[in-house]
C-alpha positions as CSV (number, residue, x, y, z in Angstrom):
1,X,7.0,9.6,16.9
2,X,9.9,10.6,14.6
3,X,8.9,13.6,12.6
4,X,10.9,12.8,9.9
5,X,8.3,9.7,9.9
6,X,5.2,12.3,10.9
7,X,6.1,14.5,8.4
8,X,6.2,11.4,5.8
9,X,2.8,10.5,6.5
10,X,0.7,12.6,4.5
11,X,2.6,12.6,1.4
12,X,1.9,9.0,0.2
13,X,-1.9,9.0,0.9
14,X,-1.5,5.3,2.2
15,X,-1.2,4.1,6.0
16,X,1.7,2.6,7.0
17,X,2.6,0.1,8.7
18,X,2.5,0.4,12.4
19,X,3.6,-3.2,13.4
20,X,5.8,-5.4,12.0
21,X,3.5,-8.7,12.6
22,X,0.5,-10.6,11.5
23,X,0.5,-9.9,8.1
24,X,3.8,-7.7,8.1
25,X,5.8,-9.8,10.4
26,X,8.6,-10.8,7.5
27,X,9.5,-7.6,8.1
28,X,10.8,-8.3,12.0
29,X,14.3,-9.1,12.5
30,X,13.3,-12.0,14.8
31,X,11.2,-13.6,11.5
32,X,13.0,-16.6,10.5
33,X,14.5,-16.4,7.1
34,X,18.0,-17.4,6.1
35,X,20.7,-14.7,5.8
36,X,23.7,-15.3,4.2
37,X,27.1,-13.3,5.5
38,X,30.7,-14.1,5.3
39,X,30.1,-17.7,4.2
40,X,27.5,-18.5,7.3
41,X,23.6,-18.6,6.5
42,X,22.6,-17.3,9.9
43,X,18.5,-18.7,11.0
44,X,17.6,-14.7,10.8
45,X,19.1,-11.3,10.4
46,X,18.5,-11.1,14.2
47,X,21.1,-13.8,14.3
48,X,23.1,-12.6,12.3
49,X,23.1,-8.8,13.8
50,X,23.9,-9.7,17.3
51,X,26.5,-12.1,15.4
52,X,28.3,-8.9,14.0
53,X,28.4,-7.5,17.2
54,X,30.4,-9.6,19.0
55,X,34.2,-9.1,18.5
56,X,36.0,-11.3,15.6
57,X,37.8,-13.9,17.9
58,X,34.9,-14.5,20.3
59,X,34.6,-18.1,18.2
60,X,32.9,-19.6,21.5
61,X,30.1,-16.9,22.5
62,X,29.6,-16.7,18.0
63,X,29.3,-20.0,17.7
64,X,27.0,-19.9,20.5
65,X,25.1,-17.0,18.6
66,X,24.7,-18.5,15.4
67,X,23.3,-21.9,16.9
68,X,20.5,-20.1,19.3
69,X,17.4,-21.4,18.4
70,X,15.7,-18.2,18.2
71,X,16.6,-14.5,17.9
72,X,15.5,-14.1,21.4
73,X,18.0,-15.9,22.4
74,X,21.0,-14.8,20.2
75,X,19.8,-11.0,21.8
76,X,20.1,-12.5,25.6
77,X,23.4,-13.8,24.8
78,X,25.1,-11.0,23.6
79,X,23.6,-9.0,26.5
80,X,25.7,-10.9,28.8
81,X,28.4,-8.9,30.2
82,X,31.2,-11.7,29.6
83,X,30.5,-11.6,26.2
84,X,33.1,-9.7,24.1
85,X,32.0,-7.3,21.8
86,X,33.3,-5.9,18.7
87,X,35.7,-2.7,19.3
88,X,33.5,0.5,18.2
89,X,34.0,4.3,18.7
90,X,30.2,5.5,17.9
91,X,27.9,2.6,19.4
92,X,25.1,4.4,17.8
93,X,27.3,4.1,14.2
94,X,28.1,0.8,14.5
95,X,25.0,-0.6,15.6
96,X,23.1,0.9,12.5
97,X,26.3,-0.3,10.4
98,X,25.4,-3.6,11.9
99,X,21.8,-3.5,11.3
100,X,22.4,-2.7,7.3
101,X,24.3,-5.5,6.8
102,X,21.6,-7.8,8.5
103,X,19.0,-6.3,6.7
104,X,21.0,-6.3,3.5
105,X,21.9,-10.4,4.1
106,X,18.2,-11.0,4.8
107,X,16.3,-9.7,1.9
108,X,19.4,-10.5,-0.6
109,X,18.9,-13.7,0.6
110,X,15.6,-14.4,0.4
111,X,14.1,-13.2,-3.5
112,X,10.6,-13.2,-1.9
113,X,10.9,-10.9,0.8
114,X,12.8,-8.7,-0.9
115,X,9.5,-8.7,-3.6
116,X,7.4,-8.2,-0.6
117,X,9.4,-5.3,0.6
118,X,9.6,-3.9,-2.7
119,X,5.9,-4.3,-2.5
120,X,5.2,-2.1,0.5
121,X,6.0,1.4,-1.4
122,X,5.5,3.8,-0.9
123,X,3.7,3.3,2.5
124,X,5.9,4.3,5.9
125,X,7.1,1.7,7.5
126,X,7.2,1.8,11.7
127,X,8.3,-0.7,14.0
128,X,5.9,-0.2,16.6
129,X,6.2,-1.7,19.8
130,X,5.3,-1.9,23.6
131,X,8.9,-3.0,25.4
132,X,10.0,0.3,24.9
133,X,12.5,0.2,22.2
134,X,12.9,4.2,21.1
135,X,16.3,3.4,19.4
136,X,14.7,0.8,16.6
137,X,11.0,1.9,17.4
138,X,8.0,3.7,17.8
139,X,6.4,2.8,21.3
140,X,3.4,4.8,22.3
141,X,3.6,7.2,19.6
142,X,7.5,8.0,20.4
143,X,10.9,6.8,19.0
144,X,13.2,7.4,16.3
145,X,12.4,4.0,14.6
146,X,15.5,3.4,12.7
147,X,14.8,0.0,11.6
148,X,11.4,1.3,9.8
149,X,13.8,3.8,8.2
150,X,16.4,1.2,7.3
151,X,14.1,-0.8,5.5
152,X,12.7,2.1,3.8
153,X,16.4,3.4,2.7
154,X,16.9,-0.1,1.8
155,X,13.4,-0.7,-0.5
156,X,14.4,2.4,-2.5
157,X,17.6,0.7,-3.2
158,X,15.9,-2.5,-4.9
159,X,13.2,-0.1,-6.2
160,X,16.3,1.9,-7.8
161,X,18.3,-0.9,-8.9
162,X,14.8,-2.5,-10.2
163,X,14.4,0.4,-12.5
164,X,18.2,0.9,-14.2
């Protein structure tokens, strides 16, 4: 696990969240909820983040992105080699710049979620998983869970801007 999320733990006295499903699935990028960006209200800030990945003037393989019926499906697309990206020089940079902007359409976008988000303080939030996903998640106890520590950075936001 991420020991900035270990060390986390014992500090707020409640469990966190250790799955983003059942109950807690709003929280997954693949939960269908419409995100706004640029003018487009993408089906789900999966969508929309593999969206923001390809390059600008990939209208075709975009268009193709935005219309996928599922988030699974937006994901395999933009995993195929012929599809152009966006131009990067830190891939680990611009993937979490990617990811804030999804995450930041989604609950802007949707009142609600952002309330349930809100919600969830102070409790840790981990994206557990079992296909191995280190980079976003925890999976068997190990990963550096950056998209349970997005939505944290991102709660304290609304929980800051709640209280000015």
């Amino acid at each position: 696990m991420n020991e900035s999320v270990h060390e986390a733990e014992p500090v707020t006295g409640l469990p966190p969240i250790e799955r983003f499903a059942g109950e807690f699935a709003w929280l997954s990028n693949m939960f269908e909820a419409p995100c706004s960006h640029a003018g487009l209200t993408f089906k789900s800030s999966e969508h929309l983040y593999q969206w923001l990945k390809t390059a600008p003037g990939a209208g075709w393989w975009r268009d193709r992105i935005f219309n996928a019926p599922h988030g699974k499906v937006a994901k395999a697309i933009v995993r195929n080699e012929k599809c152009p990206k966006a131009p990067f020089v830190d891939w680990t940079e611009f993937r979490l710049a990617c990811m804030k902007v999804a995450l930041r359409a989604k609950f802007d976008s949707n009142p609600d979620l952002r309330q349930k988000l809100i919600a969830t303080a102070p409790r840790i939030l981990i994206e557990g998983n079992y296909w191995r996903d280190h980079f976003w998640g925890v999976c068997n106890g190990t990963g550096l869970n950056n998209l349970g520590l997005l939505l944290m950075e991102l709660r304290s936001e609304y929980l800051f801007a709640q209280a000015a």
